[in-house]
N, C-alpha and C positions, 0 to 999 in steps of 0.2 A: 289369879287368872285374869284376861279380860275378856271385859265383857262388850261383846259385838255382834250387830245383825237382828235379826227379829224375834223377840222371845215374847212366847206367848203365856199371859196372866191367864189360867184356863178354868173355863168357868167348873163349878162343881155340880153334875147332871143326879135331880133327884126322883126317885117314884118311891108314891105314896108314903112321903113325908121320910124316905129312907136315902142314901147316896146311892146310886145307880151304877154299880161295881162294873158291870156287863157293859154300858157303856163308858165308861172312863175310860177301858182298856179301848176301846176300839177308838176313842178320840183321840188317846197316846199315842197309838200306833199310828193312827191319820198322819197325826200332822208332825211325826216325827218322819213320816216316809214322803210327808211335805216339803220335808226341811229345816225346818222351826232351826233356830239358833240351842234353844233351851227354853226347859217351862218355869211357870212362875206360880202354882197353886197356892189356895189360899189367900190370895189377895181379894180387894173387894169384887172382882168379877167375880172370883168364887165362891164368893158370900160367906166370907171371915164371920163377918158378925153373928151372922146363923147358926153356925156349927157350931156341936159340942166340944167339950176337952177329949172323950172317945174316939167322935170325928176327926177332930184335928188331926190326933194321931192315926187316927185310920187312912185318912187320907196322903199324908208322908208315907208311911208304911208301901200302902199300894199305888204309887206314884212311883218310887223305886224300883219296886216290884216290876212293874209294866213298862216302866222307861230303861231299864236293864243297862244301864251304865252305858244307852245310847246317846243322852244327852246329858248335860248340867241339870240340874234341878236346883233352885232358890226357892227357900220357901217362905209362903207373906208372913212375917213376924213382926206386929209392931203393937203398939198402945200408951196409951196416959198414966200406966203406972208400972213406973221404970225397974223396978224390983218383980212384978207378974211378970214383964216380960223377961226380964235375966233367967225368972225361974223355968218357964217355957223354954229357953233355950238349949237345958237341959235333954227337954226329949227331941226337940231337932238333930244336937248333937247325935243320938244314938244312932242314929239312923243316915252317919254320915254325907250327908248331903253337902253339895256346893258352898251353898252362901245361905242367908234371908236378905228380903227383899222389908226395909224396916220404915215403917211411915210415921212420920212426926207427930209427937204427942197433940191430940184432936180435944176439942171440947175444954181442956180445963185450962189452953193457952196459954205457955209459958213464954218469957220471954228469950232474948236469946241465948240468953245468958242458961235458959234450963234445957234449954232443944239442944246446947254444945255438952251440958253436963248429960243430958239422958244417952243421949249416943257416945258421949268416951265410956260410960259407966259399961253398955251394952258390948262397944268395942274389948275393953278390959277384960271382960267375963268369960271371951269364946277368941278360938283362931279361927269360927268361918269368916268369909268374908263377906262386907256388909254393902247392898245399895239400899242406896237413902231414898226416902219418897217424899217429895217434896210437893203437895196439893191444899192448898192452903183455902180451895173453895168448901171443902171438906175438913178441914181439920181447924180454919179461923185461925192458922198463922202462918204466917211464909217462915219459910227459910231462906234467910235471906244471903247473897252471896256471900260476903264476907265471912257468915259462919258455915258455909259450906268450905269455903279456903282452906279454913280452919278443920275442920271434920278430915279433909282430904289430905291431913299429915300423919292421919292416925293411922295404924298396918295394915290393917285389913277394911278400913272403909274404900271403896273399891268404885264406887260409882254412883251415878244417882238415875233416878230415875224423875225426870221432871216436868211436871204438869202445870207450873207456877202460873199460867194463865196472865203471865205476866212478857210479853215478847222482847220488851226492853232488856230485861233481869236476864233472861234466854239469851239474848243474842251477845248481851254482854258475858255472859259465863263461857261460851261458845267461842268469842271472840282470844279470850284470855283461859282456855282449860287451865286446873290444877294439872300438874304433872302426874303421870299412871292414873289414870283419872277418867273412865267412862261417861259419857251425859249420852243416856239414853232418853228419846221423848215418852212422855206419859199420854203424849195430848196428841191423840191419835191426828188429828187434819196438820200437825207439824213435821210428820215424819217427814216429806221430801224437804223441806226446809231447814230442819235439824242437819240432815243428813249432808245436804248441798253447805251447809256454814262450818261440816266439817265436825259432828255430830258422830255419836259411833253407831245408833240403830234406833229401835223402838221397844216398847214392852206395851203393844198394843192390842184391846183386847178385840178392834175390828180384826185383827188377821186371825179370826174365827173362820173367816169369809177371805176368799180373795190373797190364801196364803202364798201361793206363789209367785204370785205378781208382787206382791209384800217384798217379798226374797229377792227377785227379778229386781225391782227400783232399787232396793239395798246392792245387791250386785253390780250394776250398773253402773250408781255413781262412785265403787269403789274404783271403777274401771277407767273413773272420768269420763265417762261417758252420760254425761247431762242431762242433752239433749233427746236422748233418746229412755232413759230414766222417765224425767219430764212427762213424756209421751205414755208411759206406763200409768202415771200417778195420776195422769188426766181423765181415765179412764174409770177407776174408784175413787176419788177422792168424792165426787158428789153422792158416794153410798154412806161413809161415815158417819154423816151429820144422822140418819138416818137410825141408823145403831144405838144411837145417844136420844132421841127424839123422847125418847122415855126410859124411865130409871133402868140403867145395866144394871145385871145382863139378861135384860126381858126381853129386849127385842133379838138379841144376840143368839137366846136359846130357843124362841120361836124360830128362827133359820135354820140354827141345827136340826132342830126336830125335824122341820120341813125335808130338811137336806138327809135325812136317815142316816142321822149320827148321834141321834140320842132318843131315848123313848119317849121323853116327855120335855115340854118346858114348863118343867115344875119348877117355881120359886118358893121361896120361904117368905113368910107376912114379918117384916109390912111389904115387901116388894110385892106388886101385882101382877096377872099377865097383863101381857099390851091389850090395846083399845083396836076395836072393830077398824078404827082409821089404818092405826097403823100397819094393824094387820094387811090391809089393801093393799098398802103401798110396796109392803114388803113380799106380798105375794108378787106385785110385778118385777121388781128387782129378781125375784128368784126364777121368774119362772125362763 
């Protein structure tokens, strides 16, 4: 399939220390009746790390359930040990979903040589189809193009998702796509940028906030219409930085809250809530 437009990494809403089922559904619905491209649970917005193996599956399960074969669903599958995840793949599969959204092995940084073998092993194992996540301020390694070239002959790696925080590597990948081949941005202040060099969308987790203007600038310059795109992204781009100010998705789910789309913004430790500042700031942005 491809993959284009704005998909949302959605955060995972919790009360008291439980996943918040009553809101999920109403979030689903939101921003499916937003427009959202397709969702992305499970990723770090949704605070992979925190969930359990019960969760995990809870959460596919009732993300199905709630998104009612409205939209794609991809779900965050990835980690540093290349067999946990093949065996996880397993219960993704049950539950026929789209794709996973798969991020490069973090922490015990291999070289390229092991990021090309952990993704064909992961390709080999399943027919869904795979975006790669390429964030190397998180994970201590790029991926670098040339072994994305390479990734992107494999059947079902299907796109990426990238964050490389790197604009060179970006604009050069941009410049030169792999054939069938999505680059969506990770790095939310590049979406009109991505998108203007000919980009296919975002998997960003600001369009929390401000999703149809998200849509609106994606629409827009599908349309060639630039200029007036442009015009849209001038408008939120100075919110973003803002969203990031402190560790996602703290400030992300103090706005839902605010915005009566979720009960609480409850995180899981270590993540914090945000700081009295931030709070400030974000109370005038909303109000």
């Amino acid at each position: 399939m491809q993959i284009d437009g704005v998909w949302l990494p959605i955060i995972t809403p919790f009360l008291d220390d439980k996943i918040d089922l009553i809101s999920y559904q109403r979030m689903i619905n939101h921003y499916i009746e937003e427009g959202i491209s397709g969702l992305m649970p499970l990723g770090t917005t949704g605070e992979s790390p925190t969930v359990t193996d019960e969760e995990f599956e809870q959460l596919i399960a009732k993300t199905m359930e709630y998104a009612d074969n409205r939209v794609p669903v991809f779900i965050g599958l990835g980690g540093n040990d290349t067999k946990k995840v093949m065996k996880k793949l397993k219960i993704v599969e049950w539950y026929q979903v789209a794709g996973i959204l798969s991020v490069s092995p973090y922490y015990n940084r291999p070289d390229q040589r092991g990021i090309y073998e952990h993704f064909l092993r992961i390709s080999e194992a399943t027919d869904l189809d795979i975006i790669l996540y390429n964030i190397p301020y998180r994970t201590g390694r790029n991926v670098e193009n040339e072994t994305l070239y390479r990734l992107a002959e494999l059947k079902n790696i299907i796109g990426l998702k990238d964050a490389s925080g790197d604009i060179k590597q970006t604009m050069e990948l941009l410049r030169q796509p792999p054939a069938n081949f999505s680059i969506l941005t990770g790095e939310d202040i590049f979406f009109y940028l991505t998108l203007a060099l000919g980009g296919q969308g975002g998997i960003l987790a600001s369009a929390h906030l401000n999703t149809r203007k998200f849509i609106d600038i994606y629409d827009k310059v599908k349309k060639n219409d630039h200029q007036a795109a442009l015009a849209v992204w001038e408008k939120i781009a100075s919110i973003i930085p803002l969203l990031f100010e402190e560790p996602n998705p703290s400030p992300i789910k103090y706005c839902l809250e605010k915005l009566g789309l979720i009960h609480s913004a409850e995180t899981r430790l270590p993540l914090m809530p945000i700081s009295d500042t931030l709070q400030k700031k974000l109370d005038d942005l909303l109000l």
